[in-house]
C-alpha positions in Angstrom: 57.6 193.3 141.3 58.2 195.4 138.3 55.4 195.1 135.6 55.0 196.9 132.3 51.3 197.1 130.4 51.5 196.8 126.6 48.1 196.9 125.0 47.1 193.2 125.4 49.8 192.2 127.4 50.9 192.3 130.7 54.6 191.9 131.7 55.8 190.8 135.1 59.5 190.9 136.2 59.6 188.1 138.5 62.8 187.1 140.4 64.4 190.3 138.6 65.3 188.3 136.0 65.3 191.4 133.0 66.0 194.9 133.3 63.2 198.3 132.6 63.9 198.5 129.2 63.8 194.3 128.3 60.3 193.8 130.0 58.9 196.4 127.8 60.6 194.7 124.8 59.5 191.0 125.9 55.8 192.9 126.7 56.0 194.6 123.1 57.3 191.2 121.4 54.1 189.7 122.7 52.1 192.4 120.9 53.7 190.6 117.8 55.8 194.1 117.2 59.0 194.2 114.7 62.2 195.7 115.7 61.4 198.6 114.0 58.1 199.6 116.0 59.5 198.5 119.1 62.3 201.4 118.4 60.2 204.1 118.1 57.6 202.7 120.8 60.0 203.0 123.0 62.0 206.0 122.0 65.3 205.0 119.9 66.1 203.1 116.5 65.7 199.3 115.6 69.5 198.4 116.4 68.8 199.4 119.7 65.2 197.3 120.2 67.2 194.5 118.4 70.0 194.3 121.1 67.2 194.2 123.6 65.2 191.6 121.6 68.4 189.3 121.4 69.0 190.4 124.8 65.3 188.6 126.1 66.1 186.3 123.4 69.1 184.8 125.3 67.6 185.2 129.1 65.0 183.3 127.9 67.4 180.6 126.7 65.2 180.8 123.3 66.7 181.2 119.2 63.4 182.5 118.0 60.4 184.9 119.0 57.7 182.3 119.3 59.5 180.2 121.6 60.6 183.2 123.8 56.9 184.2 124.0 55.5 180.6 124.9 57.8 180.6 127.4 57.5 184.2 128.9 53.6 182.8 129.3 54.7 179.3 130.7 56.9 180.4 133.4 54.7 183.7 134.4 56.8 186.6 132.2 53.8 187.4 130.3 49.9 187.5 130.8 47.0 188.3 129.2 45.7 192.1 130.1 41.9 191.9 132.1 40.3 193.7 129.3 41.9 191.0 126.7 40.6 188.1 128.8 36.8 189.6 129.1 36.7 190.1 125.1 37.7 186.8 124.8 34.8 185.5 127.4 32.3 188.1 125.4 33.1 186.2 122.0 32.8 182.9 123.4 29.4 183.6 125.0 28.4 185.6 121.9 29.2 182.4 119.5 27.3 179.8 122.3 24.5 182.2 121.9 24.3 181.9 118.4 24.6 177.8 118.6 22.1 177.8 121.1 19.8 179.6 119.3 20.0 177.1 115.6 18.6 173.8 118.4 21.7 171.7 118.6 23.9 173.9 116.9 23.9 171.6 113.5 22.6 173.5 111.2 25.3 176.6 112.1 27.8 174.3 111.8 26.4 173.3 108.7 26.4 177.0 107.4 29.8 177.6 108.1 31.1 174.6 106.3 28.6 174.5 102.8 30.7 177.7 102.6 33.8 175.9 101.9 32.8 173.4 99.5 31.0 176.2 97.4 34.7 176.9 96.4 35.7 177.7 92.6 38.4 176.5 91.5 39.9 177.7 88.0 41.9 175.4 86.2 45.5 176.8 85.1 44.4 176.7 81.3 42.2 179.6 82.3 44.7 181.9 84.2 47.4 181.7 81.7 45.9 181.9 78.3 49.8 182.2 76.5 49.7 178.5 77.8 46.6 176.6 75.6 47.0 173.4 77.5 50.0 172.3 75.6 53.3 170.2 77.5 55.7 173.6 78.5 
């Protein structure tokens, strides 16, 4: 089976369904990459990545990116790289650590949401002072 290893992303041409240059492009799409970088990433302009974007676009029976890449990961086109998957299972343990540590994890939660409703908000009379509260 043919694979090809973006950065985060892994790849996987099962059944032989796309051709060298379209996994990379489907593995690079994942990235979240515009036509433009995927042309120089992988050696040639963006009318070329963008043939091979609608190209992945159509074998994945898709009309948009998103929906190409949530299927590439439903039916096993695309994964998550190892090293992606353990910095996601260091951040999670690194956040339970610091709920454990506040008791029941209140008072964090607590913290992160007194943030929010410390929010200023400036009334329009104050950002546009041509406007002195008058009817436009």
């Amino acid at each position: 089976m043919q694979t090809f290893t973006a950065t985060e992303f892994t790849a996987c041409n099962l059944n032989h369904r796309f051709t060298n240059a379209e996994l990379e492009t489907l593995a690079w799409m994942a990235e979240g990459k515009e036509n433009s970088a995927i042309g120089l990433l992988r050696g040639h302009g963006e009318p070329g990545a963008k043939k091979l974007v609608s190209s992945v676009l159509h074998k994945l029976d898709c009309n948009n990116r998103c929906l190409a890449i949530a299927r590439a990961f439903a039916n096993g086109y695309l994964k998550a790289s190892k090293s992606t998957l353990q910095t996601i299972a260091a951040l999670l343990i690194i956040v339970s650590g610091l709920t454990a540590g506040t008791g029941t994890g209140d008072s964090f939660l607590r913290t992160a949401s007194s943030r929010s409703q410390a929010t200023h908000r400036v009334r329009w009379e104050e950002v546009l002072p041509g406007n002195h509260g008058g009817a436009a």
